[in-house]
N, C-alpha and C positions, 0 to 999 in steps of 0.2 A: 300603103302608108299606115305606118302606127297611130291609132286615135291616142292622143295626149286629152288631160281636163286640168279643169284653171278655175280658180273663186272667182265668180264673178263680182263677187262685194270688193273683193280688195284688191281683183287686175284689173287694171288700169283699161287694161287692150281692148277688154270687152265693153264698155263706157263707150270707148272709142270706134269700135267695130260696130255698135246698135244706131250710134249717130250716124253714120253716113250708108247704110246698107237700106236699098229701096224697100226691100221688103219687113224691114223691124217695124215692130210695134210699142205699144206703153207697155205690153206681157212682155218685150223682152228686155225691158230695161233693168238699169240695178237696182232704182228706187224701188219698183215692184215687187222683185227679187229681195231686196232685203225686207220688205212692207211683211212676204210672204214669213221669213227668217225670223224676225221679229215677234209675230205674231204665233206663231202657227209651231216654231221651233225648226222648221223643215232646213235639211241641208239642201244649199243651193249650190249647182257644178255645170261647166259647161265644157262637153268631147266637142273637139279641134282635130284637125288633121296639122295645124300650126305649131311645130315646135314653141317650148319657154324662150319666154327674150326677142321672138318673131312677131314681127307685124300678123297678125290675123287675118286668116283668109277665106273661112268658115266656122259654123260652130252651132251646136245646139244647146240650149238653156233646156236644165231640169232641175229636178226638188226631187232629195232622196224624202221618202215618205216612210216610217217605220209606224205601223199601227199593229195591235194584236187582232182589229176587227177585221183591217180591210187588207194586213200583211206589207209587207217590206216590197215596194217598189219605186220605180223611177218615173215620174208624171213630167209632163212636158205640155202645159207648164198649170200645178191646180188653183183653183180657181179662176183660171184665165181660159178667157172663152174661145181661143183659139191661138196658137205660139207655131209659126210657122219656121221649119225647120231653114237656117240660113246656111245654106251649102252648094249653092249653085247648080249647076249642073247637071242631068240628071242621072250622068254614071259615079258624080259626087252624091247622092242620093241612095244610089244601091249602094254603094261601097260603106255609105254609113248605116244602111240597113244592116250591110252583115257582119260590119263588127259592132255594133250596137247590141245585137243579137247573140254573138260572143261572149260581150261583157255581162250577157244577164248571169251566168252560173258561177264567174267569178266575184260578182259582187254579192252572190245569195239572194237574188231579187224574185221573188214572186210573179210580177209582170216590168214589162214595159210600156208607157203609153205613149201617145204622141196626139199632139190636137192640130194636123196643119190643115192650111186652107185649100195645096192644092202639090201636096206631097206627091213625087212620081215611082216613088223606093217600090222595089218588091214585093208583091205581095205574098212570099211564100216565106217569107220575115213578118211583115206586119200585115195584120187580114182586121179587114174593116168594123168597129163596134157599134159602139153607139150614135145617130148622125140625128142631127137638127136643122133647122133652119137658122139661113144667118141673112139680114137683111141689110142695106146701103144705100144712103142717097146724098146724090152727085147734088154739090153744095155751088157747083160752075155756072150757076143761072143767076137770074135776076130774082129777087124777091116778090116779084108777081107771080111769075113764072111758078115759083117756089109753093106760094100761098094759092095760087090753081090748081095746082095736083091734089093739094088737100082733099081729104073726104068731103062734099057740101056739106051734110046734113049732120057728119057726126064729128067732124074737127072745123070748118071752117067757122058755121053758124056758132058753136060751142066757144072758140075761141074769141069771135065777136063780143057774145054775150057776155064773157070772162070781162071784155078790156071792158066793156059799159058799165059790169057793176064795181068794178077799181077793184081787182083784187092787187094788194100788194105783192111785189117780188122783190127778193133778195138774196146774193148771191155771193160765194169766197169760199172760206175754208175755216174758217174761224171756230173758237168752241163753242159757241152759242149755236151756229148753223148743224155741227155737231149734233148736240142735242136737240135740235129742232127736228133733224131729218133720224135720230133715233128712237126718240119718242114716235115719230109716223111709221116706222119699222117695227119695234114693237108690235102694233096694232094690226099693222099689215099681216105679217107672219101668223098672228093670231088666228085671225080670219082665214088663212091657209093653213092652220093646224099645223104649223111650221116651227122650229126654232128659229129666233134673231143669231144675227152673226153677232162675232163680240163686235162689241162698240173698240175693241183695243186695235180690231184691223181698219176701223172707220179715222182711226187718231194717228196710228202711222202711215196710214198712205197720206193723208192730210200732212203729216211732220215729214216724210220723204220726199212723195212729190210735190209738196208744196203748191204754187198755184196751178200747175196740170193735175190736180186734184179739185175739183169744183165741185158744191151743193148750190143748186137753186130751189130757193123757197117759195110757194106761193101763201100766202095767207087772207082770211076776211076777219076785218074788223082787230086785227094784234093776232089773229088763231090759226097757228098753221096747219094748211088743210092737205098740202101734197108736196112731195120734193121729192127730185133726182141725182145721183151724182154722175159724175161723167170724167172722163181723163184725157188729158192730152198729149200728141207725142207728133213733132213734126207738124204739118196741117194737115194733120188726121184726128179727129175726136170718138171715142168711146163713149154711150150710154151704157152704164154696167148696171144701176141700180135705183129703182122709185118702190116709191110709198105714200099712202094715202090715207085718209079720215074716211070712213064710207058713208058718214053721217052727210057728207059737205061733197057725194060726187055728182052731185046739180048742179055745182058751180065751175066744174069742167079745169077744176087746178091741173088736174096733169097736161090735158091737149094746151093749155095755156103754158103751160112751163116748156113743153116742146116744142111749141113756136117761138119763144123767148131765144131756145136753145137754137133752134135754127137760123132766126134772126141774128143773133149775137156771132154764131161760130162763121158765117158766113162776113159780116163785118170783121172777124180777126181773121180774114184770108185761109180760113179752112177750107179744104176741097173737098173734103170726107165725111160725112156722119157714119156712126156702124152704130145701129141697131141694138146688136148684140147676137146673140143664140137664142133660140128658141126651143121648147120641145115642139117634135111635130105632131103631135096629141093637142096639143094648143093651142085649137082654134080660135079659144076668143084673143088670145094676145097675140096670134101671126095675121089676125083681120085687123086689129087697130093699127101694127106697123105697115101695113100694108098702104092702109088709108094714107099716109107720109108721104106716097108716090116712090118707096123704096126698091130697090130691086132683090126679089129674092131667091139663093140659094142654097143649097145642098151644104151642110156641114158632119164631113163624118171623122171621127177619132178613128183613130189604127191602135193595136195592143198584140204584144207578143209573150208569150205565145197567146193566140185567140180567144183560151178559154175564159168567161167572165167569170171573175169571183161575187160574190155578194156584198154590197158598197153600204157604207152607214148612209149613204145619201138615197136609198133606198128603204130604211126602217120605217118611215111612215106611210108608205105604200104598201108592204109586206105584213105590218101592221097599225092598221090605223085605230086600234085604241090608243098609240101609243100620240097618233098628232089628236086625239082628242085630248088627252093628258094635257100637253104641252099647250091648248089653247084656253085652260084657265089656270093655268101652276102660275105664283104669286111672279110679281114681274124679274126678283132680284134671281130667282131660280130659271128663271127665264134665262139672262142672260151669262149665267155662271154653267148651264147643261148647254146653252150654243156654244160658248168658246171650249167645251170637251169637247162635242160631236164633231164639229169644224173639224178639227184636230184631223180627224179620222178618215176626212171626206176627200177632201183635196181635188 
């Protein structure tokens, strides 16, 4: 069968197709897709074996990506920590491996990549790249039950002492929440010798998905000390992104904001938390999701053809004068070299 592609911004089908397919995520929605369009310029397409005009019967969401650093390819889907291919099947799997595969030399594409969670396609089309940890917990319990898995010593007591000394919390989408959880980004990033994303991808996914866009704020005294965002799709929820003051992390704002978050998601009929990705280099942040009672997995990317190119998501590793730079450059250069680099990384 002929692979056909379709805008996922402006057909209708795919909207409708991510709504009811068990395995979609908030990565394969349109608001994401376009949050990515928006921001980033990236073209968004998605291969169908479904003729125009036909109900939808599969389909895979990508972003063409044109960079001079990182070259002309198809991501599936970037920055999104996992976009599992919706095709049923698993000789619908191969079949989309090899014309997948096909399409790279008619569209001039450098790679192809794919981020699924439990893709069964060929591997003599897509052979395995870079893999992480991805982590989960089942929200199906009681809030005892919940708050016993806890770590004792390093979430439970921590989160105790949080609610005794009244840190304030606050939570939406709002532009003030915005700015709260950018200013703690900033600083974050700093301290990682990192670039900030632009604050323009924090404002459209905020104006896209609207309230399945969530910040939660902690604060002492009026001063925000940690916040997270999170996305929702279904009752399944996403932690994509925290930050913090490290002057103020005695006062345990994150593990307090993660129980908030557990608390709350579990009261709005979620059954899901997801973690997120992890590098598996990173020990201390795959021992604190762990402490959650989470369950953990194996996440690996596929890319065709295998060989890796050299990623700007990579420059500060290859060169680390270059994130010492970037962790005292004036704040506004700060965030005008993250929406270039972004650009590039996908």
């Amino acid at each position: 069968m002929p692979l056909h592609s379709l805008d996922p911004i402006t057909d209708r089908r795919w909207e409708e197709f991510v709504a009811i397919h068990p395995n979609s995520s908030v990565f394969h929605r349109r608001e994401w897709l376009k949050s990515l369009s928006d921001t980033y310029g990236y073209r968004p397409l998605v291969f169908t074996h479904s003729p125009p005009q036909t109900a939808l019967t599969d389909g895979i969401p990508f972003c063409e990506v044109k960079s001079w650093i990182t070259g002309k390819r198809l991501v599936s889907l970037p920055f999104s920590d996992h976009s599992e291919p919706l095709v049923g099947e698993a000789e619908n799997e191969g079949e989309f491996a090899t014309e997948l595969a096909a399409n790279m030399q008619k569209m001039h594409l450098q790679y192809i990549e794919l981020r699924p969670l439990c893709w069964q396609g060929p591997t003599s089309f897509f052979t395995p790249d870079q893999s992480y940890w991805i982590h989960k917990l089942d929200l199906r319990k009681s809030k005892e039950e919940l708050f016993n898995n806890l770590h004792k010593s390093s979430l439970q007591r921590r989160i105790r002492k949080a609610e005794r000394d009244h840190l304030e919390y606050e939570r939406g989408f709002s532009a003030n929440l915005i700015d709260d959880f950018c200013g703690l980004l900033l600083l974050t990033r700093r301290r990682h010798h990192l670039l900030p994303q632009p604050r323009l991808w924090f404002e459209n996914l905020a104006k896209n998905l609207k309230s399945d866009f969530q910040i939660r704020v902690a604060r002492k005294d009026g001063k925000s000390i940690a916040a997270i965002v999170t996305l929702r799709h279904g009752n399944k929820i996403v932690y994509k992104y925290g930050c913090s003051d490290e002057q103020y992390h005695h006062l345990a704002g994150m593990p307090f904001l993660f129980w908030r978050l557990i608390e709350e998601s579990r009261d709005e009929q979620a059954v899901e938390l997801d973690f997120g990705r992890t590098d598996l280099e990173n020990e201390g942040l795959t021992r604190f999701k762990d402490q959650f009672g989470t369950v953990r997995s194996r996440l690996t990317y596929l890319r065709h053809p295998g060989v890796r190119r050299k990623s700007a998501s990579s420059i500060h590793t290859q060169f680390p004068v270059a994130g010492q730079i970037f962790s005292v450059l004036p704040e506004a250069i700060c965030w005008r070299l993250g929406g270039l680099l972004y650009r590039h990384m996908g």
